[in-house]
N, C-alpha and C positions, 0 to 999 in steps of 0.2 A: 509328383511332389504335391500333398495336400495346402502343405501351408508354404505361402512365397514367402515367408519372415524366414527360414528354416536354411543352413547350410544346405545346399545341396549336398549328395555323397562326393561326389570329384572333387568340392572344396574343400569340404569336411577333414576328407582325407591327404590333401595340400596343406593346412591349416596342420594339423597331427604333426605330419613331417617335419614341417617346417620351425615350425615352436623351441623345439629341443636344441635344432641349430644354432638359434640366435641366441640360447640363452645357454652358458657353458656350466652351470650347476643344476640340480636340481631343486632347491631353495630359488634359483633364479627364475623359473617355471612358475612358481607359484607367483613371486614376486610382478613377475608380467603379466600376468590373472588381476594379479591386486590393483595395478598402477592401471589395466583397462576399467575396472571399476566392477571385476566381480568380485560381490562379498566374500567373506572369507567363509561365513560361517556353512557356503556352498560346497566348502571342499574341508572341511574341517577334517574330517574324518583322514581325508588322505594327508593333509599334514601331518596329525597325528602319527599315522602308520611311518610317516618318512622320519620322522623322528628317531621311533622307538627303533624300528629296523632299517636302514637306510638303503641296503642292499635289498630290500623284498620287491621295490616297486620300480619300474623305470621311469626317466621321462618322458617318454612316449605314451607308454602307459598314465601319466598323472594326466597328459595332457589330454589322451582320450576320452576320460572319466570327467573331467573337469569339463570341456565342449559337449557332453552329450547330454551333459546335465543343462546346461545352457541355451543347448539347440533343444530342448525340450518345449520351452517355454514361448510363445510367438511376443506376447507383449513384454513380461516382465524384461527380459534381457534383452531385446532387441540392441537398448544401447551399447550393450558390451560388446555384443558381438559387431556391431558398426563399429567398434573401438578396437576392438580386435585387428580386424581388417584393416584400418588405416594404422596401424603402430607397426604391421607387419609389411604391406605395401611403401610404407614413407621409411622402411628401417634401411640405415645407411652405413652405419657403423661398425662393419664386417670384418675389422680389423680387432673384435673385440671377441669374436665368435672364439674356437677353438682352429687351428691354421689348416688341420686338415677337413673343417666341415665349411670353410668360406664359399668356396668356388661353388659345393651345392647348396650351400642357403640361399646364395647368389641365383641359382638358375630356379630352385624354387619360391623364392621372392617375386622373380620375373614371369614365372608361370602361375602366380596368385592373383599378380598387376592385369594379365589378361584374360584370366578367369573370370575375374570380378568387372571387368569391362564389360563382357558381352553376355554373363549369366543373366537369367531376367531375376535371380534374389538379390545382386548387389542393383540392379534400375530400379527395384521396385522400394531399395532401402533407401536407396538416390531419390525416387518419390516421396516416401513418408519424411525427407531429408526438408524437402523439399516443401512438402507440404506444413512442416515444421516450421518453417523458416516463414510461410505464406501469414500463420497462425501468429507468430508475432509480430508479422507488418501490420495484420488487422488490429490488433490489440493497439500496437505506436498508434493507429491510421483512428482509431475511435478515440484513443487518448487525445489526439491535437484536437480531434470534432468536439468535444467535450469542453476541452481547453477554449475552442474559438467558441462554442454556444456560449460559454460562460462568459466570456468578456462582451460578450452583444448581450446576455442578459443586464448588465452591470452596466452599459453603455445605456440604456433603454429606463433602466434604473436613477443613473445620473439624469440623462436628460428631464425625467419625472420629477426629479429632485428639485434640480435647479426651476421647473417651472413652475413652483409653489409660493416659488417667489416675487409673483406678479398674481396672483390671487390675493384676493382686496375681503373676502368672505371668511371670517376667524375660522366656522365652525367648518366648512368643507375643507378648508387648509389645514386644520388637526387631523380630518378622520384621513384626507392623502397622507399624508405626514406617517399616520399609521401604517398604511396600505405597501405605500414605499420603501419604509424600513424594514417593514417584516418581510417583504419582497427581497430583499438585501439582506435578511438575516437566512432564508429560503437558500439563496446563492453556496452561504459557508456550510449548509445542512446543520445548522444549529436552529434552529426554529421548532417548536413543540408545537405551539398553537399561539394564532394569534386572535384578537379581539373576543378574549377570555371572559365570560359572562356567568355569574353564578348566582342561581337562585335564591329565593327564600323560603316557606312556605307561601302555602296556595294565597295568592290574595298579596303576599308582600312584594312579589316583582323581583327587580334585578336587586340584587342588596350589593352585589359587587363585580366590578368589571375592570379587567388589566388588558392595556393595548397591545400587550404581548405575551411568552412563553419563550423562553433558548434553555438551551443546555450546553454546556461547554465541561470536560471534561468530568462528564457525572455531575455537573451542581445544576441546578435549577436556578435561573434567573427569572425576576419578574421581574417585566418592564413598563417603564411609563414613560407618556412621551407626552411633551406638553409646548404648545406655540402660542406665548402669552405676549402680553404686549409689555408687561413689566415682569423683570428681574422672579427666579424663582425662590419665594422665598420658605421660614422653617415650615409653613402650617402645609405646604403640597408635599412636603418633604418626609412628614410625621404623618400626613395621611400615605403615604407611600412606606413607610417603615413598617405600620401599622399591618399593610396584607403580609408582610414578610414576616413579621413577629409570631402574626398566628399559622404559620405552616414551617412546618420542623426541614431544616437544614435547606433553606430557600435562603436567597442571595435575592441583590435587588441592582438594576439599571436604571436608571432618569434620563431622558433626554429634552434636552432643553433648546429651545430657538431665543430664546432672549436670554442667557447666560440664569446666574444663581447671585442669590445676593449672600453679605457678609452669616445671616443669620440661617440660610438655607447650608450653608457650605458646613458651618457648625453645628449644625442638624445632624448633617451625614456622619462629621467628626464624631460626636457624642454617642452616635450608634456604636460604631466600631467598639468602642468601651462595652459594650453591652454585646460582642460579636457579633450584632448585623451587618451584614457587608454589604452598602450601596454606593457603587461606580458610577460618577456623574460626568453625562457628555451635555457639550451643547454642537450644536445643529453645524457651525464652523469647524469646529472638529471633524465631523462626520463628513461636512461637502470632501474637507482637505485627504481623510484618510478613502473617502472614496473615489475623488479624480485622481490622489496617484495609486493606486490600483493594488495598495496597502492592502496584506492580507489580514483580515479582520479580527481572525479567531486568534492571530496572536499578537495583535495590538491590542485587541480586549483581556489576552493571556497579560502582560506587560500592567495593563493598567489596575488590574484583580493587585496583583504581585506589588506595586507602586502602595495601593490602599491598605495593604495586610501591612506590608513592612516599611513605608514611609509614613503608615497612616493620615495618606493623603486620599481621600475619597475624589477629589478635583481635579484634575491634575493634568496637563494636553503630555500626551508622549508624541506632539508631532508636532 
C-alpha cells in the first residue's frame, strides 16, 4: 500500500458491503455520502444517472464509484473518509435497515470496528487525528502566551505611567509621557509611528513634529500629547487642528495631564462644524482606562462615536 491515508482493499471492500445495508434506498446512499461531508458535485454524475434510469445502477455499485473516487485522493478527503468510518462503526440503528439485511449489517459493522482497530490506515488516521488535535492546543497554548505577554507588557506600561508622576523635570516628563503612550498604543497594534518629525527645505529644520501616529479602523489619527502645568487652552488646541487641517481625512487625538480649559474644549467644539474630528483625553482618564485593563481601541471606538454624534469632543466614557 503506497499511501497510509488510502482504504486499504479488505476495508474498501467491508466499507462497499456494508453502505447499502445501512441505508435502505438508494437516494439514501447518496445521502450518507452527503451527511459524511463528500461533495456532491463528486458524484454528480451518478445522481444524475439514478435519476433518469433508476433501475441502471445499484447501490453497491454507487457506493463503489463514489469511494474510489475518494480513496483516490490522500489529502483532499481524508476527512470524509474519517467520517465515513466513524458514522459506520458508531451506526446503531439497525432496526431502521431493511429486516432481512440487519443481522449482516450487524456482523459487517463489527467486522469494520476490528478492521479499523488494528489496520495501520485507521493508526495512522488516529495519528493525523491526533496530531490535529496537538495543532490546536499549540495554537490555544500561544494564544494565552500572547494573552499573558500582553498583560506584563501593559503592567510594565502602567508601572511607567504612574512613575511620571514623581518627576519634578517638565521637559523629560513630556518626552516619557510620549514614549509611554505610544508604547500603549504599540499594545492595541494601532500605532503607525511615533515621534513624527517632518522636514523643511535644506537649512529650515524641523518645521513640524507630532508625538504620535494610530490608526483605528482605516482613519489616521494624530496625536498630541501635552503635560503643562495649566489647563489646555484654544491656541494648543488650533495649533493641533492646524496639522489636521492640512492632511486629507486625518482625525486628531490631545492628550492632556492638566485637563482643557472652557476656551480649549470650544476649540475642539467649533472644529467638529468644520468636520475635523479631535477626541480630547486627559492623563486621569488614561491612568483609569489603563489599570482597569479597558480595552482601548474600543473606548477610543465609543469616544470617536460620542464626538460625531453628541458632538462632544470631551467627554470621560469611564
Amino acid at each position: 500500500m503506497n499511501d497510509i491515508y488510502h482504504y486499504p482493499p479488505d476495508l474498501f471492500d467491508l466499507v462497499v458491503q456494508t453502505i447499502p445495508l445501512l441505508n435502505r434506498s438508494k437516494k439514501a446512499v447518496l445521502t450518507f455520502f452527503n451527511g459524511a461531508g463528500v461533495e456532491v458535485t463528486l458524484y454528480k454524475d451518478v445522481a444524475a444517472e439514478l435519476e433518469s434510469n433508476p433501475d441502471s445502477i445499484s447501490k453497491y455499485e454507487i457506493c463503489r464509484i463514489i469511494l474510489e473516487r475518494i480513496n483516490q485522493n490522500s489529502d483532499k478527503y481524508l476527512r470524509q473518509r474519517r467520517e465515513i468510518l466513524k458514522r459506520i462503526t458508531e451506526f446503531e440503528a439497525f432496526s431502521t435497515c431493511w429486516e432481512s439485511d440487519q443481522l449482516k449489517a450487524k456482523g459487517l459493522v463489527s467486522e469494520i470496528q476490528k478492521v479499523i482497530n488494528v489496520k495501520d490506515s485507521f493508526t495512522r488516521m488516529k495519528q493525523e487525528r491526533d496530531n490535529e488535535q496537538k495543532i490546536r492546543q499549540e495554537e490555544h497554548r500561544k494564544k494565552i502566551q500572547e494573552i499573558q505577554k500582553r498583560k506584563e507588557r501593559v503592567e510594565r506600561i502602567k508601572k511607567n505611567l504612574f512613575s511620571l508622576f514623581n518627576e519634578t523635570n517638565p521637559q523629560k516628563r513630556g518626552k516619557s509621557l510620549e514614549s509611554v503612550l505610544n508604547g500603549y498604543f504599540k499594545v492595541y497594534e494601532i500605532l503607525v509611528k511615533e515621534d513624527f518629525k517632518r522636514l523643511g527645505e535644506p537649512g529650515e529644520g524641523i518645521i513640524e513634529q507630532l508625538d504620535g501616529i494610530v490608526e483605528v479602523d482605516n482613519q489616521i489619527f494624530l496625536v498630541e500629547m501635552k503635560w503643562k502645568k495649566d489647563s489646555i487652552g484654544s491656541d494648543d488646541i488650533f495649533s493641533h487642528l492646524g496639522r489636521i487641517y492640512h492632511r486629507a481625512n486625518a482625525h486628531g487625538i490631545f492628550i492632556s495631564a492638566s485637563g482643557y480649559s472652557p476656551s480649549g474644549v470650544t476649540a475642539a467644539k467649533e472644529a467638529l462644524i468644520k468636520n475635523a474630528l479631535l477626541v480630547m483625553f486627559d492623563l486621569e482618564e488614561f491612568v483609569k482606562v489603563i489599570d482597569g485593563e479597558i480595552d482601548f481601541k474600543n473606548y477610543l471606538r465609543d469616544k470617536i462615536k460620542t464626538a460625531i454624534i453628541e458632538k462632544e469632543p470631551y467627554k470621560r466614557m469611564i
